[in-house]
TIRO-2110 file (N, C-alpha, C; in Angstrom, 1 decimal):
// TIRO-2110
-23.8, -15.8, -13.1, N, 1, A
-23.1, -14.9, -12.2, CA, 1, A
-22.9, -15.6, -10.8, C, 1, A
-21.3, -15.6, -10.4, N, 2, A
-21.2, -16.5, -8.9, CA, 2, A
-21.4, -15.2, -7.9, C, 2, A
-21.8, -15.7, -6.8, N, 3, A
-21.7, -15.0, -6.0, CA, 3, A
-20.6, -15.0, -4.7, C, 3, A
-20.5, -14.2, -4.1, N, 4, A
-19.5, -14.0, -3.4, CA, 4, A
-19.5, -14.0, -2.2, C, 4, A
-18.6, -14.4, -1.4, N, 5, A
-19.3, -15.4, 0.3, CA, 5, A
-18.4, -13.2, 0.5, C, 5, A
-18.8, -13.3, 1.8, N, 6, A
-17.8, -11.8, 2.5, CA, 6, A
-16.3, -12.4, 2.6, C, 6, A
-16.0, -13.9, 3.1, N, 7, A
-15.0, -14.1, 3.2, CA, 7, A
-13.8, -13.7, 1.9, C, 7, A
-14.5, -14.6, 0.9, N, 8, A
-14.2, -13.9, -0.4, CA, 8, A
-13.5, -12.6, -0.9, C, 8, A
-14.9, -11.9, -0.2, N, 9, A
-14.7, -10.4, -0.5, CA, 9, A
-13.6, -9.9, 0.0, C, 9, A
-13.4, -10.1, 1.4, N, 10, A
-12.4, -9.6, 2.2, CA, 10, A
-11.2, -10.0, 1.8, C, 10, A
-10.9, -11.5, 1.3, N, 11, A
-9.9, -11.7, 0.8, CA, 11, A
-9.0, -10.8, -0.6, C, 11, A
-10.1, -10.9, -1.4, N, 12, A
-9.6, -10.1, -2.7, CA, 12, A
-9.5, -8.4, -2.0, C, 12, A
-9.9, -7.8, -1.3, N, 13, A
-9.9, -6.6, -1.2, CA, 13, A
-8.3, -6.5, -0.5, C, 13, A
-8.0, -7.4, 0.1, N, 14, A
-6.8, -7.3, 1.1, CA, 14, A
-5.7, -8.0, 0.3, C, 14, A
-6.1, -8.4, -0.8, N, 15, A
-4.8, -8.8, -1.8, CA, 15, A
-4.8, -7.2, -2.9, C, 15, A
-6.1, -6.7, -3.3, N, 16, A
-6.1, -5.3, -3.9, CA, 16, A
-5.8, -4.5, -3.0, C, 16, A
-5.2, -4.3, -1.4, N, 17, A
-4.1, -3.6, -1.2, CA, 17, A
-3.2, -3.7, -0.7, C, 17, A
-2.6, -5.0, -1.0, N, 18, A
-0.9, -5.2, -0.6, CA, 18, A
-0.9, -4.8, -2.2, C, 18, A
-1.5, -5.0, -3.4, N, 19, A
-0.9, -4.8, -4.6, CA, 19, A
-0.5, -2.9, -5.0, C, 19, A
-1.5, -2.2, -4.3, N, 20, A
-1.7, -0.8, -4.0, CA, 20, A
-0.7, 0.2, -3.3, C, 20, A
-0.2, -1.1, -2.2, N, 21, A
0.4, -0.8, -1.4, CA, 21, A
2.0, -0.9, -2.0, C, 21, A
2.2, -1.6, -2.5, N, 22, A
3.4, -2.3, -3.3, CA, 22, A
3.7, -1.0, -4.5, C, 22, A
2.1, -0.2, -5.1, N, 23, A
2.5, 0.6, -6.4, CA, 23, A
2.8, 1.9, -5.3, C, 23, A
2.6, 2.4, -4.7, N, 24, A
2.6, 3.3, -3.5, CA, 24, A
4.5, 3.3, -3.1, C, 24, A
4.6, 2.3, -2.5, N, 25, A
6.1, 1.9, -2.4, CA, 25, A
7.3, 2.3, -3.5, C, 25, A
6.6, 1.6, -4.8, N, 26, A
7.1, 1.8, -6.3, CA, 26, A
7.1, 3.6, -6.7, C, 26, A
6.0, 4.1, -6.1, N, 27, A
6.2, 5.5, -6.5, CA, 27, A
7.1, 6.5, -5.5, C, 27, A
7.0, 5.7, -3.9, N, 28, A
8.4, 6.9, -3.1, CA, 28, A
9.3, 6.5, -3.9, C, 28, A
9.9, 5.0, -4.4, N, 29, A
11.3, 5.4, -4.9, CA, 29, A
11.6, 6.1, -6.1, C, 29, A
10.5, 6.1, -6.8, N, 30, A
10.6, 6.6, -8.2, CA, 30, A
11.0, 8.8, -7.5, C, 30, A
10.1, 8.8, -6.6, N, 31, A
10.5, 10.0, -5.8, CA, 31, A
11.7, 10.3, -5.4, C, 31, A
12.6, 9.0, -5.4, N, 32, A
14.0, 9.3, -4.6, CA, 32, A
14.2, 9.4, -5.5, C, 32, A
14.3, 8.8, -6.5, N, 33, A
15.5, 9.0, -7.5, CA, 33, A
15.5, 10.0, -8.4, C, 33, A
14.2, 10.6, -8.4, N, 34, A
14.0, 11.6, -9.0, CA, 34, A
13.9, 13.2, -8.6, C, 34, A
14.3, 12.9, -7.2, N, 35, A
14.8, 14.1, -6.2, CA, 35, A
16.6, 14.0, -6.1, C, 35, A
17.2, 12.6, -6.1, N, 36, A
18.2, 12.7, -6.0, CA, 36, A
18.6, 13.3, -7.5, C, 36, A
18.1, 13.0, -8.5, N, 37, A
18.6, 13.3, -10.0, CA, 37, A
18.4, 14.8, -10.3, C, 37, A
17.5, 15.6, -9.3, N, 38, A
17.1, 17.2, -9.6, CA, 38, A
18.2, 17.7, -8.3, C, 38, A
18.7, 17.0, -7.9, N, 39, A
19.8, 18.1, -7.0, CA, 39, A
21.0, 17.7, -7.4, C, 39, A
21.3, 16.4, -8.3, N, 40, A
22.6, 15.9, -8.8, CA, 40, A
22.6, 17.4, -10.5, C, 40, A
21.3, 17.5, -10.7, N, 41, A
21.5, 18.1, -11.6, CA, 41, A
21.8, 19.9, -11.2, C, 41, A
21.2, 20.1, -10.4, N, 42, A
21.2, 21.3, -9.7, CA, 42, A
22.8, 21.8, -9.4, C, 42, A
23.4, 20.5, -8.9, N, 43, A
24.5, 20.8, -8.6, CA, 43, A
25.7, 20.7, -9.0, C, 43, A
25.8, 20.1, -10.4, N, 44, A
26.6, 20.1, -11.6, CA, 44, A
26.5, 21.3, -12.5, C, 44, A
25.3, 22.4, -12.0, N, 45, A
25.7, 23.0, -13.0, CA, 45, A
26.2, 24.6, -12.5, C, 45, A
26.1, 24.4, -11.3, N, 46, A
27.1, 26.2, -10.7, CA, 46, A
27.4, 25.4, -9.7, C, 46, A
28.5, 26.2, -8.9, N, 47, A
29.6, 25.8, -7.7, CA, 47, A
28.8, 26.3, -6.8, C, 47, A
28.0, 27.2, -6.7, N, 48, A
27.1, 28.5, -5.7, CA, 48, A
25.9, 28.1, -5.7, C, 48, A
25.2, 27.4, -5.6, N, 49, A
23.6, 27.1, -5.9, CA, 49, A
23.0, 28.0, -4.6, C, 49, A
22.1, 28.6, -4.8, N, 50, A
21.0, 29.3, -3.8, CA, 50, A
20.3, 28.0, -3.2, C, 50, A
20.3, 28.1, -1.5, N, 51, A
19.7, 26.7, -0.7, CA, 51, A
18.5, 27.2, -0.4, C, 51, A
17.4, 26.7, -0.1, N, 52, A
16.4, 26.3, 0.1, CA, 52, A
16.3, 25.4, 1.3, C, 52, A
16.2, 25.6, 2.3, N, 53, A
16.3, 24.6, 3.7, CA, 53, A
17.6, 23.2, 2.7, C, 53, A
17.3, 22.5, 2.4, N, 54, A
17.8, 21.7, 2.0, CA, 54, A
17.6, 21.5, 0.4, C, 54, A
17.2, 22.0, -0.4, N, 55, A
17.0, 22.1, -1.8, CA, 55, A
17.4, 23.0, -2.3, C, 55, A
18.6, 22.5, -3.4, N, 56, A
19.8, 24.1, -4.1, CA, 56, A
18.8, 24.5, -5.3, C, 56, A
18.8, 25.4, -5.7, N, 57, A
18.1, 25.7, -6.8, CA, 57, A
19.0, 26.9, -7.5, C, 57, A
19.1, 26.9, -8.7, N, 58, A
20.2, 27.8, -9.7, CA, 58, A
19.0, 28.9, -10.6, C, 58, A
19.3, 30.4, -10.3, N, 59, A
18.1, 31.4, -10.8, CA, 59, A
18.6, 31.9, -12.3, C, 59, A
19.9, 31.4, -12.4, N, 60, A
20.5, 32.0, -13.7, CA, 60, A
19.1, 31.4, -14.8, C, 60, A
19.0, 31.8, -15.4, N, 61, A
18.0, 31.1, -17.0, CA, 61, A
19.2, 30.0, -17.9, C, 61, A
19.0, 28.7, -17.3, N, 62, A
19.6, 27.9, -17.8, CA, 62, A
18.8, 26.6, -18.2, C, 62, A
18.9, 26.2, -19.5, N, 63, A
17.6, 25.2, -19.3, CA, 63, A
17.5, 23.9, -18.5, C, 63, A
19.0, 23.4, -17.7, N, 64, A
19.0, 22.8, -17.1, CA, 64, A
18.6, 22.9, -15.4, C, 64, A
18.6, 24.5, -15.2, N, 65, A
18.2, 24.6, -13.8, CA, 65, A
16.7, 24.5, -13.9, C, 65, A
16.0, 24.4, -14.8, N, 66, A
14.4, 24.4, -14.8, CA, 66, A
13.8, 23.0, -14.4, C, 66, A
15.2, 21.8, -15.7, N, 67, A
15.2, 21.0, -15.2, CA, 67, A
15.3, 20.3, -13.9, C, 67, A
16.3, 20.8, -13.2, N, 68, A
17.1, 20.2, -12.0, CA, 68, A
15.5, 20.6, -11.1, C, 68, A
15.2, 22.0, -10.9, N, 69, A
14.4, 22.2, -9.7, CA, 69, A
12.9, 21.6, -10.5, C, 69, A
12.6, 21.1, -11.2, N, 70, A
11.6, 20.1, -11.4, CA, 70, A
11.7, 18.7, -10.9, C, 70, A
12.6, 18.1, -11.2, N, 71, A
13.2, 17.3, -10.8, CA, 71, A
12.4, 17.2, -9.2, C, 71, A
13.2, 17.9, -8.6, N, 72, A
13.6, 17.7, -7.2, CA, 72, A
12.5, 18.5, -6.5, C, 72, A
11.6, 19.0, -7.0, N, 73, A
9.8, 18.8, -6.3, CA, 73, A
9.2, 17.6, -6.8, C, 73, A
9.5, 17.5, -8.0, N, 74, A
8.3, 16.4, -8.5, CA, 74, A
9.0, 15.3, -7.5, C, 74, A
10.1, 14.9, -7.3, N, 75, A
10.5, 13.9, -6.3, CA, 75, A
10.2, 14.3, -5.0, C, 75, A
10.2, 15.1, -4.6, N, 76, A
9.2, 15.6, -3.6, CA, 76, A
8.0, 15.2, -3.2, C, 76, A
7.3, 15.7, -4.1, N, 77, A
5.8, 15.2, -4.2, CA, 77, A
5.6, 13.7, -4.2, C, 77, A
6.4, 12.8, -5.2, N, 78, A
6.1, 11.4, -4.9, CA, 78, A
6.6, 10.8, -3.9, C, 78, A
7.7, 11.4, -3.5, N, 79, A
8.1, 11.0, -2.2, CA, 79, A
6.8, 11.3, -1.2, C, 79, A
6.4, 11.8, -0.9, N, 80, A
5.1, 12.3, 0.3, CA, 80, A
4.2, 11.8, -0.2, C, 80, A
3.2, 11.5, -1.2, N, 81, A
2.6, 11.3, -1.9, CA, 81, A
2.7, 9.5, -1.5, C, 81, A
3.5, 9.1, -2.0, N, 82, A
3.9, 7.7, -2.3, CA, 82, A
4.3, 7.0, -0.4, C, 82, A
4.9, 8.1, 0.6, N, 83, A
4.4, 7.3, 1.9, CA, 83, A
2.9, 7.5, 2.1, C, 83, A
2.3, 8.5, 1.9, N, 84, A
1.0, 8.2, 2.3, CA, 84, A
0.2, 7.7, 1.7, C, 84, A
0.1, 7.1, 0.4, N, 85, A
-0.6, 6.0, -0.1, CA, 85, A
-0.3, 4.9, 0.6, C, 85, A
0.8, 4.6, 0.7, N, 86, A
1.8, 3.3, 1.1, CA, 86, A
0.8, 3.1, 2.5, C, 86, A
1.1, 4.0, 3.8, N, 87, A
0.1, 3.6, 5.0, CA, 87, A
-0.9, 3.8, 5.0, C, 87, A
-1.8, 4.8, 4.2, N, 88, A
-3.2, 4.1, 4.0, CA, 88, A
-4.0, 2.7, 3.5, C, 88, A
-3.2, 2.4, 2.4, N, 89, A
-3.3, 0.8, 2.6, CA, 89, A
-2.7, -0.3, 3.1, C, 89, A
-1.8, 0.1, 3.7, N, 90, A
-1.5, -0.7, 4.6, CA, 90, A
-2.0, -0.9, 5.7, C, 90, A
-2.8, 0.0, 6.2, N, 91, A
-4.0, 0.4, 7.5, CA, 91, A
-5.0, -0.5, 7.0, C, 91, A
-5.9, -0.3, 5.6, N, 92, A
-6.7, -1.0, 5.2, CA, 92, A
-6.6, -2.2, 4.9, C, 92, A
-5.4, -3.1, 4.7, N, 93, A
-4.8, -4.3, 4.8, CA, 93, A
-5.1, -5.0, 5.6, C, 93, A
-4.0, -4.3, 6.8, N, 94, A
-4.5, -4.9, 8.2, CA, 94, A
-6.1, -5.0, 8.6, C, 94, A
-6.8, -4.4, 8.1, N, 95, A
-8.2, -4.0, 8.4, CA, 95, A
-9.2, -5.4, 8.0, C, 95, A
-8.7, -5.2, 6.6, N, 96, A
-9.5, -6.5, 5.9, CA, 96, A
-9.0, -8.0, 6.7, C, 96, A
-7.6, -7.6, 6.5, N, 97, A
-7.2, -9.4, 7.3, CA, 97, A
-7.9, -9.7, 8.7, C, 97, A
-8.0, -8.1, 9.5, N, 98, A
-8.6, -8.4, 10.8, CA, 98, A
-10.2, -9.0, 10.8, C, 98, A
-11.2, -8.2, 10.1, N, 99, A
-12.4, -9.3, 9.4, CA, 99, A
-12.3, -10.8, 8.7, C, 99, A
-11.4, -10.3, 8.1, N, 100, A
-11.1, -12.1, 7.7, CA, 100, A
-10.9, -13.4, 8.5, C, 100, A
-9.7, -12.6, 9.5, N, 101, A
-9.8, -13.7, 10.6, CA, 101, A
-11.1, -13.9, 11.4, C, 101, A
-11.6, -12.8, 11.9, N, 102, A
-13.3, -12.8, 12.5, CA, 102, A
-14.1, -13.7, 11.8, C, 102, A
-14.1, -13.7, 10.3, N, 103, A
-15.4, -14.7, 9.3, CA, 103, A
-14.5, -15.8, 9.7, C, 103, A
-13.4, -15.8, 9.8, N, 104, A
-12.9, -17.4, 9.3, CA, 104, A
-13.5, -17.9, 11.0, C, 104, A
-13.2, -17.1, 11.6, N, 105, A
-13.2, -18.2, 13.3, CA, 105, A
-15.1, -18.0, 13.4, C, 105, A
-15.9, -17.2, 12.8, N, 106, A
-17.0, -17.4, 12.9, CA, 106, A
-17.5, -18.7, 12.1, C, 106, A
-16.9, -18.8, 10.8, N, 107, A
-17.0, -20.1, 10.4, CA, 107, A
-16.6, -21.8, 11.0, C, 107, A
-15.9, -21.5, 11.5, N, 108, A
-15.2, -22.5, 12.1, CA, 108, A
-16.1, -22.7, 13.1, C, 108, A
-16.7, -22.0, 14.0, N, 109, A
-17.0, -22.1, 15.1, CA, 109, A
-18.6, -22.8, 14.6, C, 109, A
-19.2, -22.5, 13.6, N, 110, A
-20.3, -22.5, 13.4, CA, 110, A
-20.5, -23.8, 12.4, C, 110, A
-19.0, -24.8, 11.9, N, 111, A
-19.1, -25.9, 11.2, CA, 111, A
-19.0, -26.6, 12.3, C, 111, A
-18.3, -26.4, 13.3, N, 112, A
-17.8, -27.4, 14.8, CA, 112, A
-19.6, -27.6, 15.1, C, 112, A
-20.5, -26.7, 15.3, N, 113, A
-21.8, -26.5, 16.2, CA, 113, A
-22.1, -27.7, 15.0, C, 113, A
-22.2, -27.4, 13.8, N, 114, A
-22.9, -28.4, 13.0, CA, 114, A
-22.1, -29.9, 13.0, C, 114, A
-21.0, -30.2, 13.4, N, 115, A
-20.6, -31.5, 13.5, CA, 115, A
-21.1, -32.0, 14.6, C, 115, A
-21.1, -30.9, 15.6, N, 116, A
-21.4, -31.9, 17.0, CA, 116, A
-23.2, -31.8, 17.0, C, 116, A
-24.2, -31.4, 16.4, N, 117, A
-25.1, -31.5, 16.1, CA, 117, A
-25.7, -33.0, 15.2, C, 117, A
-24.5, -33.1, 14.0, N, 118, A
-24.5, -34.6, 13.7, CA, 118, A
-24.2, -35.2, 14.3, C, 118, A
-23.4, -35.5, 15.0, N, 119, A
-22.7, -36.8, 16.0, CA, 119, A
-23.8, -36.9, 17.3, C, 119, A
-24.5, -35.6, 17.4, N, 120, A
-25.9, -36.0, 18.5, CA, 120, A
-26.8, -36.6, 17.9, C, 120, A
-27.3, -36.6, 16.5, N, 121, A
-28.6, -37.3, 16.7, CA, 121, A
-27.9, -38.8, 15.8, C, 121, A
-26.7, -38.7, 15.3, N, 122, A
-26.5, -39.9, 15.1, CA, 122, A
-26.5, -41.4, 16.4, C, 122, A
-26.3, -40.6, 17.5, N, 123, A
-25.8, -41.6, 18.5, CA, 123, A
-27.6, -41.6, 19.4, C, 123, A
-28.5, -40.7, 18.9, N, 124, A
-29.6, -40.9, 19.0, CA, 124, A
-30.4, -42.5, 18.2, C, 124, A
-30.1, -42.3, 17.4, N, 125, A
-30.4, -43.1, 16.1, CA, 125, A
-30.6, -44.9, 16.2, C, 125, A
-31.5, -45.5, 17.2, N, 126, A
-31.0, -46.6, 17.2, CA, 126, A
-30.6, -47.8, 16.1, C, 126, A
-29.5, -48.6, 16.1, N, 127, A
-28.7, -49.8, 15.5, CA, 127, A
-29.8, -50.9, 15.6, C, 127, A
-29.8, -51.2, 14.5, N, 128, A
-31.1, -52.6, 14.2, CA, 128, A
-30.8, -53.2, 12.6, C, 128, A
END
């Protein structure tokens, strides 16, 4: 079993959410298109659709108005759904990288202490 420095950790955790972040993105569009396809459907099938702030919906019993107004909440939902996954990891993203840079410059800072610690007792060291 290896073990895992934080640097590590932080890194993989901030590549597992640009990947998160990316399926998040993947689902508002799957939202659009599937809001645009429940009002494309909504609206091919009567001239008169009943509106809804902005969402037409048809009451006749047709089995495509069941379809259309499914449609066009479920695209709804992933639409809303899918921005707010999207900035919550993308908040946590930025989060991990901001520790990452912290370990990285604490490291750095703390191999510099150990070089200039060699180069002191080397020049201590007398030549013979």
């Amino acid at each position: 079993m290896r073990t895992m420095s934080f640097r590590d950790y932080l890194h993989e955790k901030s590549e597992e959410s640009r990947h998160n972040e990316t399926i998040a993105y993947l689902m508002f569009l799957a939202g659009v298109i599937f809001f645009v396809g429940g009002i494309t459907e909504t609206l091919s099938l009567t001239q008169n659709p009943e509106w809804f702030l902005f969402i037409p919906y048809h009451t006749d019993p047709i089995a495509g108005a069941v379809l259309g107004l499914s449609l066009t909440v479920s695209g709804i939902c992933l639409i809303v759904f899918g921005i707010a996954t999207g900035l919550n990891y993308s908040r946590k993203r930025s989060w991990y990288m901001q520790e990452l840079r912290k370990a990285t410059t604490l490291e750095e800072d703390s191999m510099m202490q150990k070089r200039s610690v060699k180069k002191s007792t080397r020049r201590k060291t007398p030549k013979g």
